[in-house]
N, C-alpha and C positions, 0 to 999 in steps of 0.2 A: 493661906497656910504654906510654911516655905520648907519642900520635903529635902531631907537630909542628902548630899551628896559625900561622896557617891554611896549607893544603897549596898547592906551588905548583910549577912547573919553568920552567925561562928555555931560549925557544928563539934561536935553529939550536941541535941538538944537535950535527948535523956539524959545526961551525965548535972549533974552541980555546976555552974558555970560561972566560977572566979576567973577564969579564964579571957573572958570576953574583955574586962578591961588589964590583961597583961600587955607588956610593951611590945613582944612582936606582932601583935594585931594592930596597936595602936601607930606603928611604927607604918606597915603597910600603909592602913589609913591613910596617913597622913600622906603618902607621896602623890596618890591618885586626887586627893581633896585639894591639893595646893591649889593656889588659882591660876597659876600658869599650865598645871595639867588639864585640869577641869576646862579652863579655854579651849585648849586644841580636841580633847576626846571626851568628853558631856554628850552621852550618844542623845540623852534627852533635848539637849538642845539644837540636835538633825547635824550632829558635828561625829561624822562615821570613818575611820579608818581599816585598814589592816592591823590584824596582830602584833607584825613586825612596828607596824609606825604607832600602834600606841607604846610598844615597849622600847620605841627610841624616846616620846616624849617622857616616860615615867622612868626613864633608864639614870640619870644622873642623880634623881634622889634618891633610887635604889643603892647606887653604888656609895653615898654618901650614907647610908643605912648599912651598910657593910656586907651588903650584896655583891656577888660575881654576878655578872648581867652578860645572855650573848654578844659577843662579837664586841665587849667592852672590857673584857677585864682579863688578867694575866695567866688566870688558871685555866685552861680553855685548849682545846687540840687547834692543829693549825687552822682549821677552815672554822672556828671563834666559836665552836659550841663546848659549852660544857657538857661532859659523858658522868651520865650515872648507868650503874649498873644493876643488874636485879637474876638472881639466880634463876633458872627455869628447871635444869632437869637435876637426876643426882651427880654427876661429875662435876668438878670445880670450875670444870672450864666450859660448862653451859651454861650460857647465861644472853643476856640481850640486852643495848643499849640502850640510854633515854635520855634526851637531850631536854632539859628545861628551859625554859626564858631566862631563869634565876635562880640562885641559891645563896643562901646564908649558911655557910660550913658552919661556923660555929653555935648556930644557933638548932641549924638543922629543918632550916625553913625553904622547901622549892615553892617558888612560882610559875604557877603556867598563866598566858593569855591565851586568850580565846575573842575572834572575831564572828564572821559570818557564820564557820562551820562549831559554832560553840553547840549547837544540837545537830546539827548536821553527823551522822554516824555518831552520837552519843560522845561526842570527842571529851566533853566534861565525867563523865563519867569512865571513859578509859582513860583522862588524865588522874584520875583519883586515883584507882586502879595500881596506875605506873607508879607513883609516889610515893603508895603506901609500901610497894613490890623492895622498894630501896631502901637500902641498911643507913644512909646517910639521913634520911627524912625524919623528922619529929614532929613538924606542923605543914600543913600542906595549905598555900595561898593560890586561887580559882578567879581570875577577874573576867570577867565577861563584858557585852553588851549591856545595857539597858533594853534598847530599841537595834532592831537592826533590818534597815529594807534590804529588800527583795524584788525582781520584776512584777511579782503579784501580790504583794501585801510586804506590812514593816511585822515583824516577827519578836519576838519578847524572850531570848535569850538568858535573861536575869531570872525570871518569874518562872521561864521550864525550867531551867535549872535548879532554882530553889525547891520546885515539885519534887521532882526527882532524888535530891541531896535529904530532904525533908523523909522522905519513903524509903531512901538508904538507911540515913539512922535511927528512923524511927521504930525502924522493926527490930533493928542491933541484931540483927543477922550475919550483918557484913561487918565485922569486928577485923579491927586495924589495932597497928599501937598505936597511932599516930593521935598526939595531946591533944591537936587541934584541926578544925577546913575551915578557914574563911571563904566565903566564897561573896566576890565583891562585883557587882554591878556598876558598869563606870558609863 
């Protein structure tokens, strides 16, 4: 049996899901599955980097998807991040910045990666958190490990996170606007 790379699921699961096959899903998809991504970062196939260097390899079909990518693209403060912002208190001028991997202005899609600390301090879940937090966000894209060792064991980054994401919207407690989570296991 030959398992689908790379692994993924599109949250609300409680909601109808015509969504799943809409083209900003299919669009992420498709940059992580190409075969020259899936070479360099298939964490299944014991091929582990940093966050930063999987989002150099998946960086140029991002921006070929019409993504602004860090430290790639023209919209970006000098030192190459994109600033999103997100209101915190009542005055206009609280608020706190949030730097993504990624964004599709037009579409309203941030990407975050996540390497070793994808569970580590719950980083998948205050990146959801931060994305939802932003007036710019409409679908929010979560890529993770598969596999990811450790000094004491290889750890399943994909599979916590899908527990978790799975118990966020399962309970529809934690209501967002946000259309769409893919959250993608590479």
């Amino acid at each position: 049996m030959v398992e689908r790379y790379p692994k993924s699921m599109l949250f609300p699961l409680n909601k109808a899901r015509p969504g799943w096959r809409q083209k900003w899903a299919l669009d992420a998809m498709s940059v992580f599955r190409s075969r020259a991504a899936r070479k360099k970062i298939d964490t299944a196939a014991g091929r582990n980097r940093s966050s930063n260097q999987v989002l150099e390899v998946v960086s140029s079909g991002l921006v070929r998807k019409g993504y602004e990518v860090e430290g790639k693209s023209e919209n970006r403060d000098k030192s190459g991040h994109i600033i999103l912002r997100y209101q915190y208190g009542a005055k206009t001028d609280d608020y706190m910045e949030y730097y993504p991997d990624a964004l599709h202005r037009r579409l309203g899609i941030v990407l975050e990666i996540e390497a070793g600390q994808a569970m580590e301090n719950y980083h998948v879940l205050r990146n959801l958190v931060r994305i939802a937090l932003t007036d710019e966000a409409s679908y929010a894209i979560i890529a993770v490990p598969q596999y990811y060792p450790t000094k004491r064991k290889t750890t399943t980054p994909y599979e916590d996170s899908l527990k978790w994401y799975r118990a966020v919207f399962h309970s529809n407690n934690l209501r967002t606007r946000l259309k769409g989570v893919l959250l993608i296991g590479y």
